[in-house]
C-alpha positions as CSV (number, residue, x, y, z in Angstrom):
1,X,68.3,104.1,111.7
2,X,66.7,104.6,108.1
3,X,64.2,106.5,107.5
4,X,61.1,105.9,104.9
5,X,58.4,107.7,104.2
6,X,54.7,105.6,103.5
7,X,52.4,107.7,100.8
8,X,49.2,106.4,100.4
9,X,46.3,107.7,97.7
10,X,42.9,107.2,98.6
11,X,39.6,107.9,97.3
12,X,36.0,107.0,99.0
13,X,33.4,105.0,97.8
14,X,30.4,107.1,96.0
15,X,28.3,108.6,99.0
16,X,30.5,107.4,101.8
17,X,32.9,110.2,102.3
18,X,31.8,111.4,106.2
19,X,32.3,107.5,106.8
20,X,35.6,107.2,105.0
21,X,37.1,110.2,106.5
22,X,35.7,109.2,110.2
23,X,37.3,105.7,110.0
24,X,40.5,106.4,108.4
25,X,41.2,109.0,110.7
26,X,40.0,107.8,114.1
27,X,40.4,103.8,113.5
28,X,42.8,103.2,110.7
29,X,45.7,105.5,111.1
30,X,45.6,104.6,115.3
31,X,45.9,101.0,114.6
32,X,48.9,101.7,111.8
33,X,50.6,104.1,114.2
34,X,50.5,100.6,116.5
35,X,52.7,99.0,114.7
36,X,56.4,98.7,115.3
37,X,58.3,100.8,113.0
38,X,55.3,103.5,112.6
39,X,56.1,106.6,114.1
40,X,53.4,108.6,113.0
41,X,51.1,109.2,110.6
42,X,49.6,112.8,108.9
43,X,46.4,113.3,106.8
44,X,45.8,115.8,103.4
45,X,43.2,116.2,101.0
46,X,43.9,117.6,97.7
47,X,43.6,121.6,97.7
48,X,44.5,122.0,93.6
49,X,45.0,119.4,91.1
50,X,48.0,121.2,89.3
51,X,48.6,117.6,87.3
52,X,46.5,114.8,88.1
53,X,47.6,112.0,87.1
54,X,46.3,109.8,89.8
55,X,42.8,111.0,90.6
56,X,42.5,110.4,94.8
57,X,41.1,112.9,96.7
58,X,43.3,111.8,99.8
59,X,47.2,111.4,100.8
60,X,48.6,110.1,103.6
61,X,51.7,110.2,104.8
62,X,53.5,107.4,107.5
63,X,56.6,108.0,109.0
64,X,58.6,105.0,109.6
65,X,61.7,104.5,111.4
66,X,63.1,101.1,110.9
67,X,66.5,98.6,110.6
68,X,64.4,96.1,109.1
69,X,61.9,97.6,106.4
70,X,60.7,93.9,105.5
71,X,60.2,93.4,109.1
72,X,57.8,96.3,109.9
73,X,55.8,95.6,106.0
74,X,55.4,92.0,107.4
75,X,53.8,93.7,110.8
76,X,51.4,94.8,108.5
77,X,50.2,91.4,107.0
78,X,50.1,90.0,110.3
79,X,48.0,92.9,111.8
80,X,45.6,92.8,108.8
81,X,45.7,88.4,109.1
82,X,44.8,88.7,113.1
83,X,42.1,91.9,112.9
84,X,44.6,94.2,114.5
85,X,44.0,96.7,111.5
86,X,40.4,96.7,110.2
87,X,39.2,97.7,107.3
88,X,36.2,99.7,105.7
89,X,33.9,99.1,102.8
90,X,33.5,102.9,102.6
91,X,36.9,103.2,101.1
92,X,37.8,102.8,97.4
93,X,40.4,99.9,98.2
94,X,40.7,98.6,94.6
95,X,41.3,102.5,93.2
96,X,44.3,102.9,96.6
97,X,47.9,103.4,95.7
98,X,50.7,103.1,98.3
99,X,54.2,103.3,98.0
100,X,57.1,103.6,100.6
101,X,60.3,106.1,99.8
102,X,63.4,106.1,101.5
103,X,64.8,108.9,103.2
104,X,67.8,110.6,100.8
105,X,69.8,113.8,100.6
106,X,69.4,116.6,103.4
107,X,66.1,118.7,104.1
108,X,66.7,121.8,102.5
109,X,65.0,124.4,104.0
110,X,63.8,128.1,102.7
């Protein structure tokens, strides 16, 4: 079954960080990890800008096992549609950058 992997950049709003932090771990990344496909789901936050090109404060990183890639994404839409996944006005939604990846080569390890 392929394997993808879901990286999404965050930032807070201004003055909302506790808030931010306390709903995207405890509400947002449960209700993703709902979702058929999700198989779990893994919090950063940056440690040392070495190039920053992007800016956000916070990663995340999805795992997602599926046949059916477009299936699972439209799991999403429907989730957000019916209130299944909620979302928070403490988080920077129009400065969030997500992008799925596709499992290739072999982990090399060291």
């Amino acid at each position: 079954m392929p394997r993808y992997k879901m990286i999404a950049l965050t930032n807070p709003v201004e003055g909302r960080e506790d808030e931010f932090n306390d709903w995207y771990q405890n509400v947002h990344l449960p209700q993703v990890c709902a979702l058929p496909g999700i198989k779990g789901a893994q919090r950063y936050r940056s440690a040392a800008a070495l190039q920053d090109p992007f800016g956000r404060k916070y990663l995340a990183v999805y795992d997602i096992e599926t046949d059916n890639l477009g299936a699972t994404l439209g799991a999403f839409g429907q989730a957000a549609q019916s209130g299944a996944l909620t979302s928070s006005d403490a988080a920077n939604n129009a400065d969030a950058y997500t992008v799925i990846f596709e499992e290739f080569g072999e982990r090399v390890g060291g």
